[in-house]
C-alpha positions, 0 to 999 in steps of 0.5 A, spaced: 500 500 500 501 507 498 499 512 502 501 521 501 502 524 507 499 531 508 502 537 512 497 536 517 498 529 519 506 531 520 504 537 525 499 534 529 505 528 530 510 534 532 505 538 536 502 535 542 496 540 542 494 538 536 487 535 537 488 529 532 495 528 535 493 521 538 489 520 532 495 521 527 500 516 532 495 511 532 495 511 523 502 512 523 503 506 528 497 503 523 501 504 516 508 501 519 504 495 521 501 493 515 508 495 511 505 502 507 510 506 503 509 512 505 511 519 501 509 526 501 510 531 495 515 538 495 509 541 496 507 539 502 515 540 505 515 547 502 509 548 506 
């Protein structure tokens, strides 16, 4: 599987006060465990 990682998934991993923090812990967790490629775009780095 191939998933795009947006901006808003990076942030909330950074920062704890983020509402969806646990959320977007738990998916990264979730993709790791089912061996998902994971990629993001030069838009979404210069963001």
């Amino acid at each position: 599987m191939k998933v795009l990682i947006d901006s808003n998934v990076y942030i909330s991993i950074i920062n704890e006060e983020e509402i969806s923090h646990f959320e977007s812990l738990k998916l990264l967790e979730e993709l790791k465990s089912q061996k998902a490629k994971l990629f993001t775009s030069n838009y979404v780095i210069s963001e």
